[in-house]
C-alpha positions, -999 to 999 in steps of 0.1 A, spaced: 382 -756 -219 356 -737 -194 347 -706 -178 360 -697 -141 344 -673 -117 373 -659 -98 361 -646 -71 386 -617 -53 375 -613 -16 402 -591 -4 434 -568 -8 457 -600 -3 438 -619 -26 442 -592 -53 479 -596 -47 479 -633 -47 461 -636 -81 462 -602 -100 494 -593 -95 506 -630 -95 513 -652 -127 479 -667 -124 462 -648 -148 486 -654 -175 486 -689 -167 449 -691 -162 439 -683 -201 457 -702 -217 437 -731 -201 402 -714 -194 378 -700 -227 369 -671 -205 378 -657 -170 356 -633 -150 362 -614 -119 336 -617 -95 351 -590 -74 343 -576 -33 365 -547 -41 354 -519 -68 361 -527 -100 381 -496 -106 412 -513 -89 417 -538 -121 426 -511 -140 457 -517 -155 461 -552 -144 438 -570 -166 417 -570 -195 395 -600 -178 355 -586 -173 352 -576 -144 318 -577 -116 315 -556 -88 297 -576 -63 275 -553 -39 288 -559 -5 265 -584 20 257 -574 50 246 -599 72 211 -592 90 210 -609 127 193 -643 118 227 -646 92 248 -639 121 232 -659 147 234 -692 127 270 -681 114 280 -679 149 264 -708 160 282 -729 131 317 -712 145 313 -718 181 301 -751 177 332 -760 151 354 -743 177 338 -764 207 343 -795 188 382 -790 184 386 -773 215 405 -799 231 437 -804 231 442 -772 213 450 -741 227 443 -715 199 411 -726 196 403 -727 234 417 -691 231 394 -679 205 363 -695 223 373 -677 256 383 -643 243 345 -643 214 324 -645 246 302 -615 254 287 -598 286 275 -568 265 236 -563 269 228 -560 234 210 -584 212 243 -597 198 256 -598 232 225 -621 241 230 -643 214 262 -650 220 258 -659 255 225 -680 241 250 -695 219 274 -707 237 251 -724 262 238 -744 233 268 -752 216 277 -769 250 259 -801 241 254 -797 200 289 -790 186 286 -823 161 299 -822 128 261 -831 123 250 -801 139 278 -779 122 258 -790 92 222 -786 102 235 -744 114 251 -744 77 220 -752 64 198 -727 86 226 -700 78 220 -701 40 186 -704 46 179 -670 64 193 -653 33 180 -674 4 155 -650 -7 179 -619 2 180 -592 -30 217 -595 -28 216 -632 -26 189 -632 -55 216 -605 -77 240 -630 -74 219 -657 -86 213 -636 -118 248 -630 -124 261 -671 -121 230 -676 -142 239 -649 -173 269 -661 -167 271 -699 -172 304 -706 -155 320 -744 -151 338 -732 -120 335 -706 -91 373 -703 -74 371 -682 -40 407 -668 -31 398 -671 6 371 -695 25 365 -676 56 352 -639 48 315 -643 58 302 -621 28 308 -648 4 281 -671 22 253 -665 0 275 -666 -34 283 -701 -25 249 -710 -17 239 -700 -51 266 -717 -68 257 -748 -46 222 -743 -58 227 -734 -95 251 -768 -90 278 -750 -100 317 -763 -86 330 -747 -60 366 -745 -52 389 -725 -23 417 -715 -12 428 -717 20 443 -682 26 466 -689 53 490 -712 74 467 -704 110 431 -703 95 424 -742 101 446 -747 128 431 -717 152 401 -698 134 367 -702 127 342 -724 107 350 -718 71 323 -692 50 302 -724 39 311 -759 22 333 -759 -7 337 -786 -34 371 -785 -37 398 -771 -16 434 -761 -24 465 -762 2 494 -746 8 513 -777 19 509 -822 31 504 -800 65 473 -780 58 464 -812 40 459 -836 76 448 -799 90 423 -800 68 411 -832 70 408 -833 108 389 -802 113 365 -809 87 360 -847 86 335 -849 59 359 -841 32 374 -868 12 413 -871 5 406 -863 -34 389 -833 -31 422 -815 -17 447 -805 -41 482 -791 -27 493 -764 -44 517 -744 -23 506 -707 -21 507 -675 -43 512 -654 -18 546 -656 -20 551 -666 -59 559 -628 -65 591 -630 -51 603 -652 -76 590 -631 -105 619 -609 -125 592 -576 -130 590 -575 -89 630 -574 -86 654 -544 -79 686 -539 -76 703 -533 -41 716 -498 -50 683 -482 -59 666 -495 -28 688 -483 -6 686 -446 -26 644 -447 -23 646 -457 13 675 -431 20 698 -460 38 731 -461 46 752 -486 20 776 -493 48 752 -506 71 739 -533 75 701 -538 80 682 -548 106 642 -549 97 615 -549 124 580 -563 105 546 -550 126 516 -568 133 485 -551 130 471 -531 165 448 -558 176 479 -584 183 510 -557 180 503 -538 212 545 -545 218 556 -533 188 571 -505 202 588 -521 230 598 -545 207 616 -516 186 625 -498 212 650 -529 222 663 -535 191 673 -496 190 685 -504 222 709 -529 213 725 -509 183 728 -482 204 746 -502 225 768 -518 201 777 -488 172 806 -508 158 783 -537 143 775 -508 119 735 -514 117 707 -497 108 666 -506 117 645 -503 87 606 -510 99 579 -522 84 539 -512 96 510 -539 89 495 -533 53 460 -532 74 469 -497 92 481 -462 85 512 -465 109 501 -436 126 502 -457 166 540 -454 164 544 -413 159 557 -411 202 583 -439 189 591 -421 157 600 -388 179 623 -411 200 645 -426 176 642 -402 147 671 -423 125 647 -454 122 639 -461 92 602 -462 81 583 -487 54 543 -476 52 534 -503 28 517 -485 0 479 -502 0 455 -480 -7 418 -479 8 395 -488 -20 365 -484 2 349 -469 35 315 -484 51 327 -520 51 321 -545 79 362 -558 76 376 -526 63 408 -541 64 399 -564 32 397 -535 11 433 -518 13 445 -527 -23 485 -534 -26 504 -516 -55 531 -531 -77 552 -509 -55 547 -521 -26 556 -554 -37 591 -546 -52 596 -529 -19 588 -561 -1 610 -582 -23 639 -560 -19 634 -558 22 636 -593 24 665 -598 -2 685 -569 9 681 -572 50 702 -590 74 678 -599 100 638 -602 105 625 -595 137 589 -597 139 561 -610 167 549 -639 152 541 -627 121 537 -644 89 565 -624 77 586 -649 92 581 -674 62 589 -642 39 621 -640 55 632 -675 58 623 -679 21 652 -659 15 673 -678 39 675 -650 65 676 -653 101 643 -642 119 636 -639 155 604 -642 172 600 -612 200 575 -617 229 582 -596 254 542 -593 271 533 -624 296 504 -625 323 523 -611 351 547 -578 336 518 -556 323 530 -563 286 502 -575 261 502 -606 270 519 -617 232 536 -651 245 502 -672 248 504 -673 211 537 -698 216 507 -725 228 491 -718 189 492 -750 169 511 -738 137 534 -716 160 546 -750 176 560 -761 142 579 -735 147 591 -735 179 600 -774 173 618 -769 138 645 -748 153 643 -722 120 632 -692 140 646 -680 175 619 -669 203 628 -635 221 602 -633 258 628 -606 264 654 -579 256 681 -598 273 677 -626 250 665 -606 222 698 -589 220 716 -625 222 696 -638 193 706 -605 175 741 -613 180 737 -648 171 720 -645 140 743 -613 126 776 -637 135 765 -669 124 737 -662 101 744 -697 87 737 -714 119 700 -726 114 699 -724 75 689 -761 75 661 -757 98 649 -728 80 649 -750 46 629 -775 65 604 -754 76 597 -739 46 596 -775 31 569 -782 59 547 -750 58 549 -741 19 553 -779 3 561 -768 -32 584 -747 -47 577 -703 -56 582 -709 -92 551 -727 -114 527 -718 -84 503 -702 -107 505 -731 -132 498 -755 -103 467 -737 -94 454 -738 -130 462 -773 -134 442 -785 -101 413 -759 -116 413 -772 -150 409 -809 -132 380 -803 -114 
């Protein structure tokens, strides 16, 4: 028996962990659990009896970011070839501004040109952790591992940039490490991950060989596959309800059928609305298939981009998902919007109770197909029609698993948008085999006993 550090980075990892099985699976194995938390403790409340430590927030001074950013280009430069998401990221993170980020970035990149080895990923690590190694933060945290004596530090997500120093000290206290890779894109078309981990758990064989060949040094036994928590609420009976009061919150017609449009967040959903706009377009068209659009904003936004589109088609139906901003004044403000049990009921039930998923790449997609519903990919925006350009995403490495496996259909515009529609509402059968597989390919273990399979691969370590 020992004592975890669970360390909750973000809104998502709250969900995933707190409002998850894992808890309840994780004492029965661990003598104590604390929460070494970057969102205010006051959230917890409620949810666990666990002690719970508010982590004051790092902010990274410029010597931090300059050898954080030197570590990212350089992983970036090192597996730029052959992939396009990568090559993407390195071309769009440039910077012409004349500031003294703006400079460093351009200083660099030139360097990065000629040391991008994993050897020289390393040596920026090492400079990183060293430019904060006698920060006040960096030195708070060293006094809370040391008071508190734990076996094992688990970090719900590898890449937020705040955690640097906390794995530093853990690294220097010689504590374990372990993380979770937080989702199916980070290895594939991200940056370098916060710092060097001890261990590492996966969603899937996939992430495994992802894994593996962006970070070379890391041996085959220090990667446990798991599957993901993300989605083990879904197959948890408190999170389920039934059909009839769903459609009474929501104020849905129960002779309808339901066609549910998921949104990105602003920085990638610049379509949305066009995207909506066509699928109101086809029921419009065609008011004997008896259908009704139900959509769903990002959890990272207010929904408040889509009010012109709101006025337009005044019988859409709207989700906000209900995550509430724990804190202002932080550098990824996004990682502080807490989900509420609410919200994920409402989740389960969109995805149980909808006919069709519609979404621009999203994520969501897996949700979807985890419930064996069709979904369709819509990207509408190319180089040349004055659309964000949303279809360079296609060239993404885990988005050409799914363009192979044949699970989800890929919209560029309304015409064949509007034939997917039809196909997926009259043969919604059609690709159920292919969506199986992909889910078998992307997730690698089954919903139920996620939490226990997380423990277990903790407890081992």
């Amino acid at each position: 028996m020992k004592k975890l550090g669970l360390v909750i980075t973000d809104g998502v990892g709250f969900r995933n962990y707190i409002l998850s099985n894992f808890l309840e699976e994780a004492t029965k194995e661990f003598d104590s659990i604390v929460i070494l938390s970057c969102l205010p403790a006051e959230v917890y409340k409620g949810h666990t009896t666990c002690n719970i430590i508010e982590l004051e927030v790092f902010n990274e001074q410029y010597k931090t970011w300059f050898f954080r950013k030197t570590k990212e280009v350089a992983h970036l430069k090192l597996h730029a070839k052959g992939n396009f998401g990568i090559q993407h990221n390195l071309s769009i993170n440039k910077s012409k501004l004349k500031t003294t980020r703006g400079y460093g970035t351009r200083l660099i990149y030139k360097f990065t040109r000629f040391f991008h080895s994993e050897k020289n990923i390393q040596t920026y690590q090492k400079l990183q952790n060293f430019t904060f190694s006698r920060n006040r933060i960096t030195n708070q945290y060293q006094d809370v591992l040391k008071q508190e004596n734990f076996d094992l530090l688990f970090f719900t997500h590898q890449r937020p940039p705040y955690i640097a120093p906390l794995v530093y000290v853990a690294q220097k206290l010689k504590i374990k490490t372990a993380a979770f890779i937080f989702s199916w894109d980070n290895l594939a078309s991200k940056g370098r991950m916060a710092s060097n981990f001890d261990y590492y758990l996966v969603w899937s064989n996939l992430m495994r060989k992802e894994l593996k060949h962006f970070y070379s040094e890391i041996k085959e036994e220090e990667i446990n596959v798991i599957g993901t928590p993300q989605f083990e609420p879904y197959a948890m009976d408190k999170y389920k309800i039934d059909r009839s009061s769903f459609f009474k919150k929501f104020n849905l017609d129960t002779t309808k059928g339901i066609i549910c449009y998921s949104c990105a967040d602003k920085s990638i959903g610049a379509n949305d609305s066009v995207h909506i706009a066509s699928v109101m377009q086809y029921l419009i068209n065609n008011p004997k298939l008896n259908l009704q659009l139900l959509v769903r904003t990002s959890p990272a936004e207010d929904g408040l981009r889509f009010e012109e589109i709101k006025s337009k088609f005044p019988e859409i139906i709207w989700n906000i998902p209900k995550w509430e901003l724990a804190r202002n004044n932080h550098a990824e403000s996004w990682s502080q919007r807490i989900p509420s049990i609410e919200d994920v009921k409402d989740l389960r039930a969109l995805l149980e109770f909808s006919d069709l998923n519609i979404n621009m790449c999203s994520t969501m997609g897996l949700d979807f197909l985890l419930f064996d519903k069709p979904v369709i990919y819509t990207v509408f925006g190319n180089e040349e029609n004055g659309l964000y350009n949303d279809q360079l995403f296609l060239k993404y490495a885990h988005l050409e698993h799914v363009i192979n496996s044949k699970a989800i259909t890929i919209a560029k515009n309304e015409e064949e948008l509007h034939e997917q529609i039809k196909e997926a509402l009259t043969q919604p059968n059609l690709r159920k085999a292919y969506r199986k597989n992909l889910i078998d390919l992307e997730i690698g273990k089954p919903l139920e006993g996620t939490s226990k399979r997380i423990v277990e691969a903790l407890k081992s370590f």
